[in-house]
C-alpha positions as a Markdown table, in Angstrom:
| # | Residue | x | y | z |
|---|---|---|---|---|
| 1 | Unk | 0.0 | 0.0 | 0.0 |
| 2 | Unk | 1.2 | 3.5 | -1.2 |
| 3 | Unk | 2.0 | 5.5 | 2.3 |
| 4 | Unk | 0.6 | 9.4 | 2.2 |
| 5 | Unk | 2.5 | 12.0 | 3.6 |
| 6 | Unk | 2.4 | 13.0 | 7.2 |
| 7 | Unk | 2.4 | 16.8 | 8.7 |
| 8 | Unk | 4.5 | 18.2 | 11.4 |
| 9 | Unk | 3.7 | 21.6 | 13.0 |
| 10 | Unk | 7.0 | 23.3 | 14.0 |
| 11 | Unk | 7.4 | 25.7 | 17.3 |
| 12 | Unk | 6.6 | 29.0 | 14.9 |
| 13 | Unk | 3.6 | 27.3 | 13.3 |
| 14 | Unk | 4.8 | 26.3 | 9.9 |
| 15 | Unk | 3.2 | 23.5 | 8.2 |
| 16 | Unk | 6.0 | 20.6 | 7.6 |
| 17 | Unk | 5.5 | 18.8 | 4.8 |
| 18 | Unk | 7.1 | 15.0 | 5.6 |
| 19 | Unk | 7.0 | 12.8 | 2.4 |
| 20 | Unk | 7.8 | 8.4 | 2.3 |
| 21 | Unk | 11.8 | 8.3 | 2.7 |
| 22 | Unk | 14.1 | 5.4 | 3.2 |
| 23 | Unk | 16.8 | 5.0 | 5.0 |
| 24 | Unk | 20.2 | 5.8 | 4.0 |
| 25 | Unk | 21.8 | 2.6 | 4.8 |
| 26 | Unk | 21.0 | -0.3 | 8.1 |
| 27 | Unk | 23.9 | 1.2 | 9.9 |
| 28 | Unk | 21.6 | 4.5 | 10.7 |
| 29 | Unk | 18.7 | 2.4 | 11.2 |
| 30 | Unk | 20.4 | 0.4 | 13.7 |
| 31 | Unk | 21.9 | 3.1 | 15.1 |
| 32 | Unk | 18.5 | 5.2 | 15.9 |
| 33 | Unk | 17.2 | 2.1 | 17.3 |
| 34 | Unk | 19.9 | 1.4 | 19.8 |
| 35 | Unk | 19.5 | 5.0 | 20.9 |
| 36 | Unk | 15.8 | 5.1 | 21.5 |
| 37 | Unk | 14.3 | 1.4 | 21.9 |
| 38 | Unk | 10.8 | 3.3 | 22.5 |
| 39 | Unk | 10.7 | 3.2 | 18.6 |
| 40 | Unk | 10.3 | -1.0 | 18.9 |
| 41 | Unk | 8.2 | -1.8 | 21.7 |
| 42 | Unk | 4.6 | -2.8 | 22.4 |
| 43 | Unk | 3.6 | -3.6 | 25.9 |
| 44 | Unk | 7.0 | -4.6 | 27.1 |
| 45 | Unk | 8.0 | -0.8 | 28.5 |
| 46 | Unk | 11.1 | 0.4 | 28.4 |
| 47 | Unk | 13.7 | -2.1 | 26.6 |
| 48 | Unk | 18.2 | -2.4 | 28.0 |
| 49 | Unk | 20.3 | -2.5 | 25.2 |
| 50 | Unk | 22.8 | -5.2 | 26.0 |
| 51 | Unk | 25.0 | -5.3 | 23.0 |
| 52 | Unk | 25.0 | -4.8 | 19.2 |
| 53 | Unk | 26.1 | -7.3 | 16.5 |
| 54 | Unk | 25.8 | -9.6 | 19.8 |
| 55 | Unk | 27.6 | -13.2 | 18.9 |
| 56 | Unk | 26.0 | -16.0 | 19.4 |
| 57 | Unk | 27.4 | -19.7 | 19.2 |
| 58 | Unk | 26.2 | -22.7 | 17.4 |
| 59 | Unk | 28.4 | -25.3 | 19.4 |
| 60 | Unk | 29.1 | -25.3 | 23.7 |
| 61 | Unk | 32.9 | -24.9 | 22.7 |
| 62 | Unk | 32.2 | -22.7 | 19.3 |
| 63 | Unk | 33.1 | -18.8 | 19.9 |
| 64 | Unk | 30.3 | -17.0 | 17.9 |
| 65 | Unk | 29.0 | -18.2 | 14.3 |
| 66 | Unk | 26.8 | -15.3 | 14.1 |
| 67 | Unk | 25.5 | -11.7 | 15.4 |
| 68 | Unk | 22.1 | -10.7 | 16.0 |
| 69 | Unk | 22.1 | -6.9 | 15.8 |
| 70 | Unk | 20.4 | -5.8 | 18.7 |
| 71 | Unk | 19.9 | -8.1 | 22.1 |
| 72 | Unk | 18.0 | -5.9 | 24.8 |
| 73 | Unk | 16.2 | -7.1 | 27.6 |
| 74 | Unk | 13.0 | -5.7 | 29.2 |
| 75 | Unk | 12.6 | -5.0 | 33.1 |
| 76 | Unk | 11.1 | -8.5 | 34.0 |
| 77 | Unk | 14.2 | -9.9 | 32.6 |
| 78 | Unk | 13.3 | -11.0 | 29.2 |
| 79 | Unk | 15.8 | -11.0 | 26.2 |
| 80 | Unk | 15.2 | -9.6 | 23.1 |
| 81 | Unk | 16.6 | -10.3 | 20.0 |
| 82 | Unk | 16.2 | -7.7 | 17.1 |
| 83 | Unk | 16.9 | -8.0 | 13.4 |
| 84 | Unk | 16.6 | -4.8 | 11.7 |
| 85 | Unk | 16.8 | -5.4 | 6.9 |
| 86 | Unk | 15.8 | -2.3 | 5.4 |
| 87 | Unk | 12.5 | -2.7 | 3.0 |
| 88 | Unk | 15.0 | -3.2 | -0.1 |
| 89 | Unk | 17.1 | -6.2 | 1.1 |
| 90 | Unk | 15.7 | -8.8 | -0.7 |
| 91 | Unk | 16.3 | -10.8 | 2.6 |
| 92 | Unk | 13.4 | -9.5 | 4.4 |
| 93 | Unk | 11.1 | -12.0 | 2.6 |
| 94 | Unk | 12.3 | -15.3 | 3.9 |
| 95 | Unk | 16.0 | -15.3 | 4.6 |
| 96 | Unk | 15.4 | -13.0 | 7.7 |
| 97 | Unk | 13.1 | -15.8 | 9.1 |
| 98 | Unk | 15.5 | -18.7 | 9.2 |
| 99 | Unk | 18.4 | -16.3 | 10.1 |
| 100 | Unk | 16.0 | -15.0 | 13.8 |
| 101 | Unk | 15.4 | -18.8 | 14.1 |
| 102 | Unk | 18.4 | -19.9 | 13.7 |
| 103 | Unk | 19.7 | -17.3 | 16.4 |
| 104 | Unk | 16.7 | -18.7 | 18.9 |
| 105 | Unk | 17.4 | -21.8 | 18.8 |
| 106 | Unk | 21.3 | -21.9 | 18.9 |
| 107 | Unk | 21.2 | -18.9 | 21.9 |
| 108 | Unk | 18.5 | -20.7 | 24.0 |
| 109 | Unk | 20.6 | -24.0 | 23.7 |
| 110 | Unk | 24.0 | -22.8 | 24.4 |
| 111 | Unk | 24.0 | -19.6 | 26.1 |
| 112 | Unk | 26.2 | -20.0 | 29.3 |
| 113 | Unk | 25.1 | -18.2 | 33.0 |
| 114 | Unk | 26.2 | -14.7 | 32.7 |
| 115 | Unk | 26.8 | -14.7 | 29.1 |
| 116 | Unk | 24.7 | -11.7 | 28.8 |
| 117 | Unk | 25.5 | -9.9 | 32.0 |
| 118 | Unk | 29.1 | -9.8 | 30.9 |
| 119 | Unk | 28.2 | -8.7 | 27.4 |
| 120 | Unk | 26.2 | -5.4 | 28.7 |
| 121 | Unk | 29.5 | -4.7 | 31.1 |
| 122 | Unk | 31.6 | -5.5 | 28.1 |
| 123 | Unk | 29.6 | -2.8 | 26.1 |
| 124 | Unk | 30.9 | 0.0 | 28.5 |
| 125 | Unk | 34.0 | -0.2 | 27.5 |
| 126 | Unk | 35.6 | 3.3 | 26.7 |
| 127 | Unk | 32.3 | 5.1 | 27.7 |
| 128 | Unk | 31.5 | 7.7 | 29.9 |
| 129 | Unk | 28.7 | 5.9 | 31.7 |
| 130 | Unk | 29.5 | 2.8 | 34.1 |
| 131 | Unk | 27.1 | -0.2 | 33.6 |
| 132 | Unk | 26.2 | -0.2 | 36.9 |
| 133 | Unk | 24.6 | 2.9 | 37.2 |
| 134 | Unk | 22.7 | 2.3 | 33.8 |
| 135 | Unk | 21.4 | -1.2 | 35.1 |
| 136 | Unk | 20.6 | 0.6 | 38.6 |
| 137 | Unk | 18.3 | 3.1 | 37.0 |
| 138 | Unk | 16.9 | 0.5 | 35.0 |
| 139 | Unk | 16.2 | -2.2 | 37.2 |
| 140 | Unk | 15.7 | 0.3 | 40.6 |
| 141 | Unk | 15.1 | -1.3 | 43.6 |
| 142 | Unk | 15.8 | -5.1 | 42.3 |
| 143 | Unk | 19.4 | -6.8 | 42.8 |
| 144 | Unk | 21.8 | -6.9 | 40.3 |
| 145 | Unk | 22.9 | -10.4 | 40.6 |
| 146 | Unk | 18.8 | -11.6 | 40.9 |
| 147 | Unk | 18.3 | -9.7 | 37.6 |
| 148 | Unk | 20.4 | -11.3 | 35.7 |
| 149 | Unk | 19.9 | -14.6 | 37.5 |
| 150 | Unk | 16.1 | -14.3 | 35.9 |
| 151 | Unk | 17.6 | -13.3 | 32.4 |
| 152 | Unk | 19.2 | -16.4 | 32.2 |
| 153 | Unk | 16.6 | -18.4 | 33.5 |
| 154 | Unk | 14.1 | -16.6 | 31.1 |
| 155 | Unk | 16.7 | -17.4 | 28.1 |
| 156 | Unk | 17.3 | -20.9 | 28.7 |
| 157 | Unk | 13.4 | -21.7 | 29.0 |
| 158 | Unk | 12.9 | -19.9 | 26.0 |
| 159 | Unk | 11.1 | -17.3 | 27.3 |
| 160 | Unk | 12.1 | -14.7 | 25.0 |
| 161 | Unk | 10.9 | -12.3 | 22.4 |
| 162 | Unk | 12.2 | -11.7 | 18.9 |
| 163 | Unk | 11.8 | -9.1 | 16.4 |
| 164 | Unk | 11.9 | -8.3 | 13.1 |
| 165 | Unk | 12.4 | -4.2 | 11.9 |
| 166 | Unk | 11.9 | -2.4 | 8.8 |
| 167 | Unk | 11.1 | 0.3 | 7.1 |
| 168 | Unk | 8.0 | -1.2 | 5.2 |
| 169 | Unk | 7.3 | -5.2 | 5.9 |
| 170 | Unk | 6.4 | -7.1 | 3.4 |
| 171 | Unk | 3.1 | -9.0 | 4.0 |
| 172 | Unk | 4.7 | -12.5 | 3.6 |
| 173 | Unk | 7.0 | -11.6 | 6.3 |
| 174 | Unk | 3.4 | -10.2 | 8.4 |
| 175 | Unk | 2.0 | -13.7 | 8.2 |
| 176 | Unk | 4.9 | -15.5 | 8.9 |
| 177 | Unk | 5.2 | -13.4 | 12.0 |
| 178 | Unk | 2.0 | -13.7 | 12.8 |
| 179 | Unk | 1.5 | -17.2 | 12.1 |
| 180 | Unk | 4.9 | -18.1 | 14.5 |
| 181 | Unk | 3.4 | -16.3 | 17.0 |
| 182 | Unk | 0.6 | -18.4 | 17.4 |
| 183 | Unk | 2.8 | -21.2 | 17.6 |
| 184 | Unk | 5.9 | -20.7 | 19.4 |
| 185 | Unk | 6.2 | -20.2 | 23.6 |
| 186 | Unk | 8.3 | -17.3 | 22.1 |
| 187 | Unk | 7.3 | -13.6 | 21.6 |
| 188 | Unk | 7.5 | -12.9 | 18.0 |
| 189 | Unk | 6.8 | -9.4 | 16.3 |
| 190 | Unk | 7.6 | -7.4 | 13.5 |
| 191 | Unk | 8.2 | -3.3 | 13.7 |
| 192 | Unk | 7.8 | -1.2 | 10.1 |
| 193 | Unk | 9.5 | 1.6 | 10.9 |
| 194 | Unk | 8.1 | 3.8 | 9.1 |
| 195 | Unk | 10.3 | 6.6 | 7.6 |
| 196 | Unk | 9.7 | 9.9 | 6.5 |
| 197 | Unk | 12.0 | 13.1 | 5.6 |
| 198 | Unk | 11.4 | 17.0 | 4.6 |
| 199 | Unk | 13.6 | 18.9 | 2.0 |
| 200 | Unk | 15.4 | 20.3 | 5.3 |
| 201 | Unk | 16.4 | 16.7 | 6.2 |
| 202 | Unk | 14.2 | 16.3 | 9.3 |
| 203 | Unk | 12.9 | 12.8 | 9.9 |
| 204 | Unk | 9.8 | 11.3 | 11.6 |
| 205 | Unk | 9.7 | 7.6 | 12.3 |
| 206 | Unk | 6.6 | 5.9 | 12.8 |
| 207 | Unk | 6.1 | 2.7 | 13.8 |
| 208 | Unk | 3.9 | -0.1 | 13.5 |
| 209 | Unk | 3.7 | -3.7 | 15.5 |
| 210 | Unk | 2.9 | -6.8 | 13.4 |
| 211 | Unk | 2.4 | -9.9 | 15.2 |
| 212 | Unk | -0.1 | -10.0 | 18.1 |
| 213 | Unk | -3.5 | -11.9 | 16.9 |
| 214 | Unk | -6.4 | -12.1 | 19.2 |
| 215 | Unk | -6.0 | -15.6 | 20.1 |
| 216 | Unk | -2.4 | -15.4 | 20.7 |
| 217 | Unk | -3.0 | -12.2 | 23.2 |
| 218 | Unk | -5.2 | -14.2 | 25.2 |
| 219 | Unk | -3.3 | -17.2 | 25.3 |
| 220 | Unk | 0.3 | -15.3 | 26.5 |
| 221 | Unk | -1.2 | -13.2 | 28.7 |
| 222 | Unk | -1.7 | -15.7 | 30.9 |
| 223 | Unk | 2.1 | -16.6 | 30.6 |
| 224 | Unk | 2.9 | -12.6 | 30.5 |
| 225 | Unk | 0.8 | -12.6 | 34.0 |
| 226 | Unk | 2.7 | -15.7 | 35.5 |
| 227 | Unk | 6.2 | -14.4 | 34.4 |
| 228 | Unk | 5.3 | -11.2 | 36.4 |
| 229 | Unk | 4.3 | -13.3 | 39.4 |
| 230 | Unk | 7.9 | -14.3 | 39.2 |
| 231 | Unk | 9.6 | -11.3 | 38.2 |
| 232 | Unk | 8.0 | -10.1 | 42.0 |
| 233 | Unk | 9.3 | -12.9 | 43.5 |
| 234 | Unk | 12.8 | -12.2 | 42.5 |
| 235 | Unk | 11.9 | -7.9 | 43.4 |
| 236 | Unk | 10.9 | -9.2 | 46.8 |
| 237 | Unk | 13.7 | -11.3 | 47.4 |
| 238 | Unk | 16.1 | -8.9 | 46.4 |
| 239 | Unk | 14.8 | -6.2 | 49.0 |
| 240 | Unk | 15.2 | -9.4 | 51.8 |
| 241 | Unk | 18.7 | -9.6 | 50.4 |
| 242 | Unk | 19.3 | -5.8 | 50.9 |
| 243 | Unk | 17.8 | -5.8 | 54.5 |
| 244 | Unk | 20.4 | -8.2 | 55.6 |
């Protein structure tokens, strides 16, 4: 379907005329989307970016076959993987599909205990910001240690979420999302990231989630309620811990 043109308002009351863009290259898109994960999520709330091009091994002795390129986790300690194609990879049809379950499969079978917690310190590296003052804001009141205890618990049960971004999805890509949802204990979505640029070179994003039927919402929100009966087990644990 042909997408319109959107309108922004500025702060002196011109009209901005914002027309269907693309894109420059994945890099940017990657990049934006590592900056502000608001532009991905649904009902997950705010998403911790634990690593770009994040390896992952297809063997317990192998040392990383691939990369996803974005793992985050939410605050009830679910990981999400995130593979961003721009609308004119031919990938994006099929390839993309087998590539995200390829990555599931091989992560949930044999990431190690603290994989992930080392990954997000190992992302610090150079930067002004220490990890543990980003995963303090994040997580609050909860204990380091009992947060990433439940991400790896949540990870090798499989309880995670995967994604699939782009700038337009195609609608093969739609149902296959939508069809793996229904099926898998998994989360699976897709994000069009919808892009669009003036002649001054401002850009609006606007996304759209793919991925959630009806049946499926009713189905994993029972599992979405049950995971947060556990996420307060570990919260109230954690405060015992600190009371010591």
């Amino acid at each position: 379907m042909a997408q319109g043109n959107i309108y922004a308002v500025d702060a002196n009351g011109e009209l901005r005329r914002m027309s269907p863009a693309a894109p420059e290259n994945e890099d940017r898109m990657q990049e934006l989307v590592a900056r502000y994960p608001e532009l991905i999520t649904d009902g997950d709330g705010d998403l911790l970016l634990i690593r770009r091009e994040q390896a992952i091994r297809d063997s317990e002795d192998g040392t990383g076959r691939w990369s996803v390129d974005h793992l985050f986790v939410t605050r009830d300690a679910v990981p999400v993987l995130v593979e961003l194609k721009r609308a004119v990879d031919t990938r994006l049809r099929r390839e993309v599909v087998g590539q995200m379950l390829d990555y599931a499969a091989n992560s949930t079978a044999y990431w190690q205990a603290g994989r992930i917690a080392d990954s997000f310190a190992q992302s610090f590296v150079g930067a002004e910001a220490s990890p543990e003052e980003v995963l303090a804001e994040f997580i609050g009141d909860t204990e380091p240690s009992a947060f990433w205890e439940q991400v790896d618990s949540n990870f090798s049960a499989g309880r995670i979420k995967l994604v699939f971004v782009a700038d337009e999805i195609p609608r093969e890509l739609a149902r296959i999302v939508e069809f793996l949802n229904d099926q898998m204990r998994a989360d699976v979505r897709a994000v069009e990231l919808r892009w669009f640029a003036d002649q001054r070179g401002n850009i609006s994003l606007s996304p759209r989630v793919i991925g959630e039927t009806e049946r499926t919402a009713v189905a994993k929100r029972a599992g979405a309620n049950a995971s947060a009966e556990q996420s307060a087990v570990f919260r109230r644990a954690s405060g015992a811990h600190l009371t010591r």
